[in-house]
C-alpha positions as CSV (number, residue, x, y, z in Angstrom):
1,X,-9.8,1.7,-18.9
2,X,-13.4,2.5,-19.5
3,X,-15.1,5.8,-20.0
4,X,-16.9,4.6,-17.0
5,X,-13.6,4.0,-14.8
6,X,-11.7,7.2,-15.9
7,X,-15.2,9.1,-14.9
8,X,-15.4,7.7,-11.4
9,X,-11.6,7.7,-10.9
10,X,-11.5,11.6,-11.8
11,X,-14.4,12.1,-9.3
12,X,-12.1,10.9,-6.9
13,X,-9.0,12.8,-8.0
14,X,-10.9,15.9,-7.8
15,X,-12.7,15.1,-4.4
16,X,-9.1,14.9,-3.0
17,X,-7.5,17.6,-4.5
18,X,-10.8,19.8,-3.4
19,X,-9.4,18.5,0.3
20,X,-6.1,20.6,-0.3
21,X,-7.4,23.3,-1.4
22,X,-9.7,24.1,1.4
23,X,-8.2,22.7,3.5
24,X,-3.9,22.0,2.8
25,X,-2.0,19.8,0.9
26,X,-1.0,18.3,4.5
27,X,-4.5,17.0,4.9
28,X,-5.3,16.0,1.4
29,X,-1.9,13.8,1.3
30,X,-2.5,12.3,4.7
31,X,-6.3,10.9,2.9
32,X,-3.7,9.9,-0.1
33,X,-1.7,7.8,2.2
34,X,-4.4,5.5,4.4
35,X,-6.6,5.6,0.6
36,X,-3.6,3.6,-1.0
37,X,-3.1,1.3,2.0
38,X,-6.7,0.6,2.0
39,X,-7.2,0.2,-1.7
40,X,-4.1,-2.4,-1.1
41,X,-6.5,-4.0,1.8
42,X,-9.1,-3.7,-0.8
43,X,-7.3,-5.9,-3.4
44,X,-6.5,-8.4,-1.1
45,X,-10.1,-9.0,-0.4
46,X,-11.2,-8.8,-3.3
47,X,-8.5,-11.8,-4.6
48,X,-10.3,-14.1,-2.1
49,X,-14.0,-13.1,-3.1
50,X,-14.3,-11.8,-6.3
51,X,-11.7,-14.2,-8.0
52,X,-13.4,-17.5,-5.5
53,X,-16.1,-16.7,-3.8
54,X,-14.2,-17.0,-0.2
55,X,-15.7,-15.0,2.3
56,X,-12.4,-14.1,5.1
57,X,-14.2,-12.6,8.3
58,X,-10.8,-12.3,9.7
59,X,-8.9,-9.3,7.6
60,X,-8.0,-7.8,10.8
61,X,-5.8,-10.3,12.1
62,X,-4.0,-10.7,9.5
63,X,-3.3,-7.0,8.7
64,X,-1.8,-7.0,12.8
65,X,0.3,-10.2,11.3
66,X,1.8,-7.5,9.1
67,X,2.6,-4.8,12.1
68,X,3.8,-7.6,14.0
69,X,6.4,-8.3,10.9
70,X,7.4,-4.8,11.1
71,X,8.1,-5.1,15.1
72,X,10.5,-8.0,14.7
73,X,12.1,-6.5,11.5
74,X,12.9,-3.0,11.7
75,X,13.2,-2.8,15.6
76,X,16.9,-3.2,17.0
77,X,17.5,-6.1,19.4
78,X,16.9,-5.4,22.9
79,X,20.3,-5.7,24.5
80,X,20.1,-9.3,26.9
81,X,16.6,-9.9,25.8
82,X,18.0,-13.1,23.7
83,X,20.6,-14.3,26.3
84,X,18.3,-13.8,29.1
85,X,15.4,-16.0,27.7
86,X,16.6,-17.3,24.5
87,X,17.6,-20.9,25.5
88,X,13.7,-21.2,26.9
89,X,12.4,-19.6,24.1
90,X,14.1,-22.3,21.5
91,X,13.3,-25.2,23.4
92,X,9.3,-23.6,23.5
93,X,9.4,-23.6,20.0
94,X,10.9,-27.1,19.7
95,X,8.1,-27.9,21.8
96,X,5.3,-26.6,19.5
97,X,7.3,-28.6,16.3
98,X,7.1,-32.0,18.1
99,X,3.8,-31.3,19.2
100,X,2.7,-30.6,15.8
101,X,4.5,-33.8,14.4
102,X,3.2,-36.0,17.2
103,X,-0.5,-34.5,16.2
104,X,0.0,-35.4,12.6
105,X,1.1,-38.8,13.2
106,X,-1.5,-39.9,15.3
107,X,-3.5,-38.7,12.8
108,X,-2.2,-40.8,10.1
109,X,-1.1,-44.1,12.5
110,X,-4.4,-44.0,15.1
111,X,-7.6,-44.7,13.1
112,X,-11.1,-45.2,14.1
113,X,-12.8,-43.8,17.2
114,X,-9.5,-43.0,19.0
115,X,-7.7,-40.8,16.3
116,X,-9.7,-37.7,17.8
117,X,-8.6,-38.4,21.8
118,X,-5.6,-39.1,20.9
119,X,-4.8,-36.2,18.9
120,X,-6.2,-33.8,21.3
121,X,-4.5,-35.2,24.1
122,X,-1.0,-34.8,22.4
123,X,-2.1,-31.4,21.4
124,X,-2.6,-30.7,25.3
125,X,0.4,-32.2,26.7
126,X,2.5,-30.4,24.2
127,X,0.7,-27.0,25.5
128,X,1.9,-28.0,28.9
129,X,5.6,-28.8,27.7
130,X,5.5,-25.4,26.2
131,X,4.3,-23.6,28.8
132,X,6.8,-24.9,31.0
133,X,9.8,-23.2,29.0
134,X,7.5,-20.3,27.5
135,X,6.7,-18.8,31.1
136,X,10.1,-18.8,32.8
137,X,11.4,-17.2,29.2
138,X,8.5,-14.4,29.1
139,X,9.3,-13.2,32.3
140,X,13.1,-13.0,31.9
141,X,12.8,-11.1,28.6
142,X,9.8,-8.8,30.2
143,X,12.3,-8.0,33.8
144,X,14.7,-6.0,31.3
145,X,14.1,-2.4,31.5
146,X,10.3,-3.0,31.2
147,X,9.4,0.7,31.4
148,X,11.0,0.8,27.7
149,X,11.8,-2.2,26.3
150,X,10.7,-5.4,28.2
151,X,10.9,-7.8,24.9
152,X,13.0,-9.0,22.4
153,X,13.3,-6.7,19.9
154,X,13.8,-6.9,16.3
155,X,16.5,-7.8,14.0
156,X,17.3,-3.9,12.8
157,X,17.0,-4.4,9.1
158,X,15.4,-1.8,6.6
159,X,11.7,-1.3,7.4
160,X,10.7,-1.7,3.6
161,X,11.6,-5.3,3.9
162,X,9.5,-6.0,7.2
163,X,6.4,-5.4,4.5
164,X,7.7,-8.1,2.3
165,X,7.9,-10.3,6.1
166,X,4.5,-9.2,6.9
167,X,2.9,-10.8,3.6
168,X,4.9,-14.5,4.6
169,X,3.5,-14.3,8.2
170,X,-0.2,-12.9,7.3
171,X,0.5,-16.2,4.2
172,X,1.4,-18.8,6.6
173,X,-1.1,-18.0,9.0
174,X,-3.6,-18.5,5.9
175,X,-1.9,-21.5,4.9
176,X,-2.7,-23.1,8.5
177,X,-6.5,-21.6,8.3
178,X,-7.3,-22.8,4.9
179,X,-5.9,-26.6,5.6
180,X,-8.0,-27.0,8.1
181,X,-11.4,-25.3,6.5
182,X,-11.3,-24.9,3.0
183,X,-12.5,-28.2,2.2
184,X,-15.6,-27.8,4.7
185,X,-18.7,-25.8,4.2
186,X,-17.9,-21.9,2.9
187,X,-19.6,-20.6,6.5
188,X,-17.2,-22.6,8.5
189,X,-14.5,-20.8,6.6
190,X,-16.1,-17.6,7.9
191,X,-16.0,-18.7,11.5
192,X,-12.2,-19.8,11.1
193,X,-11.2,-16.3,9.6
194,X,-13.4,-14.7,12.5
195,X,-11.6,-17.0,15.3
196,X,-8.1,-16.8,14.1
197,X,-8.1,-12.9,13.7
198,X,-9.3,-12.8,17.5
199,X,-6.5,-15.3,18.7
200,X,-3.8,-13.1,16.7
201,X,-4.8,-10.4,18.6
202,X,-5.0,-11.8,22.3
203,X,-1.6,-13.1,22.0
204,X,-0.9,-9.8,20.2
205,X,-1.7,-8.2,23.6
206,X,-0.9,-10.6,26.2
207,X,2.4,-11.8,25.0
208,X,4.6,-8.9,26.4
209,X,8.3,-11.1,25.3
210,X,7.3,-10.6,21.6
211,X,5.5,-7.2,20.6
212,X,5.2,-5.7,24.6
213,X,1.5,-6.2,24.5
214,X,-0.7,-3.5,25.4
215,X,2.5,-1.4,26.1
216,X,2.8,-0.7,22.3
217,X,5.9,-0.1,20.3
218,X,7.0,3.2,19.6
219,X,9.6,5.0,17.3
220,X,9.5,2.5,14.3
221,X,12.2,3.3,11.7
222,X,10.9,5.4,8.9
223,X,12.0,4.8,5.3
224,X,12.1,8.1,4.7
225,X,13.8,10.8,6.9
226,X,11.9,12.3,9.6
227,X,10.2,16.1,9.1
228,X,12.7,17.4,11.6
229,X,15.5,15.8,9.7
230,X,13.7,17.1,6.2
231,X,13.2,21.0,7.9
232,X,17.0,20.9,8.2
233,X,17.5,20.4,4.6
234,X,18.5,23.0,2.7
235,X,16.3,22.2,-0.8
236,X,13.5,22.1,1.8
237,X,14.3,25.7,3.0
238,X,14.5,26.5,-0.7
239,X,11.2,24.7,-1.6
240,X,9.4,26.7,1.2
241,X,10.8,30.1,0.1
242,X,9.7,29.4,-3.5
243,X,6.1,28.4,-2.7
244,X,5.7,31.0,0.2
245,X,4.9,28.4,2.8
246,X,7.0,28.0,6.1
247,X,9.7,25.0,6.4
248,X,7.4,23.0,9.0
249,X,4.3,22.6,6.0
250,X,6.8,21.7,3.1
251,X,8.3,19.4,5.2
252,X,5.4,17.9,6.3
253,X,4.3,18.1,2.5
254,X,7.7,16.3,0.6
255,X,7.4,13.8,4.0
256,X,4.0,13.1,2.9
257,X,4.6,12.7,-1.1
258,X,7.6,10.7,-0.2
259,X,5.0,8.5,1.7
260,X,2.3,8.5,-1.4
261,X,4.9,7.3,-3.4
262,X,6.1,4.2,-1.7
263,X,2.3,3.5,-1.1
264,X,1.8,3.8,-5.0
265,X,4.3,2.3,-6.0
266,X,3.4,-1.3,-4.1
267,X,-0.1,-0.6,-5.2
268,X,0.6,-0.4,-8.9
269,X,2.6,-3.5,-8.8
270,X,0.0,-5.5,-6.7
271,X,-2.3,-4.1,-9.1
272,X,-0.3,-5.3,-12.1
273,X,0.2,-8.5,-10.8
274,X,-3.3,-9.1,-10.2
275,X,-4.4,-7.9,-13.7
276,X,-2.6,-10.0,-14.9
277,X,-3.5,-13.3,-13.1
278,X,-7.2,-11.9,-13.4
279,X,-6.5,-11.9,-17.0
280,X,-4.3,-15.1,-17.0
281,X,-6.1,-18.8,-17.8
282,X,-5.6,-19.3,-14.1
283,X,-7.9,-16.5,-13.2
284,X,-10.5,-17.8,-15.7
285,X,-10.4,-21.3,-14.3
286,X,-10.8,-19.3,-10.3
287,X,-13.6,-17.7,-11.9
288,X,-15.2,-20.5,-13.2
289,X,-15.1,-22.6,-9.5
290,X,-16.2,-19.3,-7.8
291,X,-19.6,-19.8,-10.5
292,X,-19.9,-23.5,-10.7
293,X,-18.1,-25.5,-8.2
294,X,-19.5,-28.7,-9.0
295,X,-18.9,-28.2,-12.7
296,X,-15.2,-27.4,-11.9
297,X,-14.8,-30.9,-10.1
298,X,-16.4,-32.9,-12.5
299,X,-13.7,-31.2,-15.1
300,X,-11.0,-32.5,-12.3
301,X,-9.7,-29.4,-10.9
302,X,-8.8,-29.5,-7.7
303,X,-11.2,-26.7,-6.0
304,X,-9.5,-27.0,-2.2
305,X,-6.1,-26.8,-3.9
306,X,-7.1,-23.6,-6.0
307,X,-9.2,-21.8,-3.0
308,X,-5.9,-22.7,-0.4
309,X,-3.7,-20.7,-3.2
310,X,-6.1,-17.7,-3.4
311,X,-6.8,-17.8,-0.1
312,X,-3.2,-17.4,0.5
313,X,-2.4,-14.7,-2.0
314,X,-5.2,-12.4,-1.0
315,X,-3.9,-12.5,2.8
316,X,-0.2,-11.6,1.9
317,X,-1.8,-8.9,0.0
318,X,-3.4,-7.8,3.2
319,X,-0.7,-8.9,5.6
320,X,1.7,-6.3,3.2
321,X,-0.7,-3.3,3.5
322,X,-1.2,-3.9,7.4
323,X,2.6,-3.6,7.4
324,X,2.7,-0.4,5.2
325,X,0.1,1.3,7.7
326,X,1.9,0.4,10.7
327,X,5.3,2.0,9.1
328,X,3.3,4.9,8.1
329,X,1.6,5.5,11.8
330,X,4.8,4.8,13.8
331,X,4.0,2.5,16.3
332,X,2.5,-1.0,16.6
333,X,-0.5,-0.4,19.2
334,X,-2.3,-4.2,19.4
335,X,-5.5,-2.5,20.9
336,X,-6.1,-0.5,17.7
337,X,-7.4,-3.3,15.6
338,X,-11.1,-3.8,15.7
339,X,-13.4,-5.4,13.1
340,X,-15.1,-2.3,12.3
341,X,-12.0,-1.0,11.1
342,X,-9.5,-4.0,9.3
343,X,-12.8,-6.2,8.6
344,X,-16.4,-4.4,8.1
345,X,-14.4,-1.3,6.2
346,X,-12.8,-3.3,4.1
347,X,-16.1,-5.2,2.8
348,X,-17.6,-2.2,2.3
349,X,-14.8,-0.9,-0.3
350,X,-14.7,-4.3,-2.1
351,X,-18.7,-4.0,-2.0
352,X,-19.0,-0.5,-3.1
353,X,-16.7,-0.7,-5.5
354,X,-17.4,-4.1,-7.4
355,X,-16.1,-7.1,-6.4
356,X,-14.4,-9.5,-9.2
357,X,-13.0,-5.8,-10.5
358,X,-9.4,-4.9,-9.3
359,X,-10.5,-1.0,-10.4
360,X,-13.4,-1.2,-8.8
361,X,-11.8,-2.7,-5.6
362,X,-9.0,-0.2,-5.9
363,X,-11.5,3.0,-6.3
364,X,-13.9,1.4,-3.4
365,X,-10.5,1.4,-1.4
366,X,-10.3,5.4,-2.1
367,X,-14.1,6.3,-2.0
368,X,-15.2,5.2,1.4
369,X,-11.8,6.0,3.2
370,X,-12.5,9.5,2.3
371,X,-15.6,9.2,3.6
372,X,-14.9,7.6,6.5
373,X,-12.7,10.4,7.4
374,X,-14.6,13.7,6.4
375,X,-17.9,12.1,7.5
376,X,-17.0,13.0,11.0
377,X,-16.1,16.9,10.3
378,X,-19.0,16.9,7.9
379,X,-21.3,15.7,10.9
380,X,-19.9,18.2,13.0
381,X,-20.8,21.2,11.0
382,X,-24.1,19.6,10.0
383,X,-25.3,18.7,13.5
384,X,-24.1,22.6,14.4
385,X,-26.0,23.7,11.4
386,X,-29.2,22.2,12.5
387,X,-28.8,23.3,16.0
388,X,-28.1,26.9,15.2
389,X,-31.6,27.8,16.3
390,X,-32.1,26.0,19.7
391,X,-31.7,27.0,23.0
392,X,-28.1,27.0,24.2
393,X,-27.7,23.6,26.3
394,X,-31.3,22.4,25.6
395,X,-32.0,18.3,25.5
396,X,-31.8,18.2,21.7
397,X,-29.0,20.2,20.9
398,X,-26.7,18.5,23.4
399,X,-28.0,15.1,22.1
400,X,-27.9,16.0,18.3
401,X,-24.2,17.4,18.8
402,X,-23.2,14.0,20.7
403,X,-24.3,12.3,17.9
404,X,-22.2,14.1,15.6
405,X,-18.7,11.7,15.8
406,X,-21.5,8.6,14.6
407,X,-22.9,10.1,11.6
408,X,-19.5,7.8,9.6
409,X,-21.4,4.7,10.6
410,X,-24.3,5.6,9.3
411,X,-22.9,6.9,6.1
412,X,-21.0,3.9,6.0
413,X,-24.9,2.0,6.0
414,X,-26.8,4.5,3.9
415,X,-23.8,4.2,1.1
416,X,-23.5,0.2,1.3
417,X,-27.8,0.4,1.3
418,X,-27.8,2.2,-1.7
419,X,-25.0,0.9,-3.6
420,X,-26.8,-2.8,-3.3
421,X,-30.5,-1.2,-4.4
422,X,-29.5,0.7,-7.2
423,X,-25.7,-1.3,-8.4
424,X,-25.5,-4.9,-6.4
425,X,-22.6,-5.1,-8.7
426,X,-20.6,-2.2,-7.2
427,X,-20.2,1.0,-9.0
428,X,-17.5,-0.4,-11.6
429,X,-18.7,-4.0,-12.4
430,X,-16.9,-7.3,-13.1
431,X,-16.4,-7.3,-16.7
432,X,-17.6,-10.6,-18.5
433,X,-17.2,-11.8,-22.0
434,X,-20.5,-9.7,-22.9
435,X,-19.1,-6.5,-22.4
């Protein structure tokens, strides 16, 4: 680490702890929490661009592919859900196998100017066959209690596995994209990402049997205890007494450090890992395609093969945070995922905080969380501040206090503005052999 890194990365530690001290430890270690899970996000992007040079419009859907993991995990089974729509369910999903195999095999067998009819025509029949056992499943799954449960349910298992789950789906998913686009054009990689995110989340919402939609999913296991369960404790008590604080704050405090720590500890080993496959000849050689693509080939490597594996690993990576921040909140709610938030935010971190750097991808992940989250308070007090002199309910002070919740977005544009005038190369650059 750099005189450079440590600087920046104190800035930050100092900007947080200033948080708790004006205003608690329960807000400061809240901004902890969401600033490792994006800094996790931030990794994961940064494996895909600053390692190749693959830009992945669709971070959003496969963070919900991670939620989604944590749903079918950690949930108990709905009691008759499986009996009442299981057999359907199966034969559904043999559908979509032999549909799939029929697909590739006219692929390989059918040649010329019919391979492309063909193909999609099995590809629509076998949508129909699916259909046909997928509907009468759906709505026997969704009849049972649907006020509280109405789908299947999960297998019960410990919630700290579901994140592990949530980096094979968020994998797979990737593995299905990047066949199909890596070895086209790098914008129609883009529009792939973009389009697959969106699909994720309409059946994310309409597909009541598996995640209940729109209904949400409540009451996620925790891996820790609960702060009522943690208020009960006597060390708790005993921690409150010593620091003068009441039993609801520490609790809320040790419930949030247990948090940070879990978070942490993922993060340092993602880090780790990627340090050392940065460092590794295999991170040269992803380097190397990202610069000269052609100059790659002609050596014989294999570019599509290389981008597909990237391509993959930088999606788990997300597919595990989007897991992690679904534990942390509590619920799975499909309607909360919007580019702004899983996509634009996460560019901005990598951007900001120099892409091809895993610390600079790490401290973009901290920076512009935290000010994505005091902007808004710090546009409140501002807009107030400027309005302290006008008329009570006059045109300009009603519209300058409106505008108050949207002064994050345009901190979010004056910081990325800035940050490409004055260092295109993020605040903590890639290093090269030069430095």
């Amino acid at each position: 680490m750099t005189g450079r890194v440590a600087s920046l990365y104190a800035v930050m530690t100092a900007l947080i702890v200033g948080v708790g001290l004006l205003q608690g430890w329960v807000v400061a270690l809240s901004i902890l929490q969401l600033c490792l899970i994006s800094a996790i996000m931030a990794l994961g992007a940064n494996m895909q661009w600053g390692y190749a040079g693959l830009f992945n419009a669709g971070i959003m859907g496969f963070a919900a592919l991670g939620g989604v993991a944590v749903v079918l995990v950690s949930m108990p089974p709905v009691p008759g859900a499986l009996g009442a729509g299981g057999w359907n369910l199966g034969l559904s999903a043999l559908a979509i196998v032999l549909t799939l195999a029929a697909a590739l095999f006219a692929r390989e067998r059918v040649a010329g100017y019919w391979r492309a009819p063909v193909m999609l025509a099995v590809i629509a029949i076998g949508y129909f066959v699916m259909r046909t056992f997928l509907d009468p499943a759906s709505a026997a799954i969704e009849a049972i209690d649907p006020a509280a449960a109405g789908y299947l349910g999960g297998l019960g298992l410990p919630v700290v596995i579901s994140w592990a789950v949530g980096g094979l789906f968020a994998a797979g998913a990737a593995y299905i994209v990047g066949k199909v686009s890596l070895g086209l054009r790098s914008d129609y990689l883009a529009i792939a990402t973009l389009g697959i995110a969106e699909i994720i989340l309409a059946v994310l919402k309409n597909e009541n049997w598996l995640t209940r939609g729109v209904k949400n999913v409540t009451g996620l296991p925790r891996p820790i205890p609960d702060e009522r369960t943690l208020q009960a404790a006597p060390w708790v008590q005993d921690l409150a007494v010593r620091f003068g604080s009441d039993v609801q704050t520490a609790a809320a405090i040790v419930a949030r450090l247990a948090y940070s720590a879990l978070f942490a500890i993922v993060l340092v080993a993602i880090f780790w890992l990627a340090e050392r496959a940065l460092r590794s000849p295999w991170g040269r050689m992803m380097r190397a395609i990202r610069d000269n693509r052609d100059a790659a080939e002609a050596m014989g490597k294999n570019v599509t093969r290389r981008h597909l594996q990237i391509f993959v690993l930088g999606s788990a990576v997300v597919g595990i945070a989007g897991a992690m921040l679904v534990t942390l909140d509590g619920q799975f709610t499909p309607s909360s995922y919007n580019p702004l938030r899983y996509t634009f935010l996460i560019w901005v971190m990598v951007i900001v905080g120099g892409s091809g750097n895993n610390w600079g991808s790490v401290l973009g992940g901290f920076l512009i969380w935290y000010v994505w989250v005091m902007a808004e308070p710090f546009g409140s007090w501002a807009m107030a501040t400027a309005t302290t002199g006008m008329t009570p309910g006059s045109f300009w002070q009603q519209k300058l206090l409106a505008a108050a919740p949207h002064i994050r977005l345009l901190l979010m544009g004056l910081i990325l503005l800035t940050v490409l005038r004055f260092a295109p190369q993020g605040l903590i650059p890639e290093r090269t052999a030069r430095r």
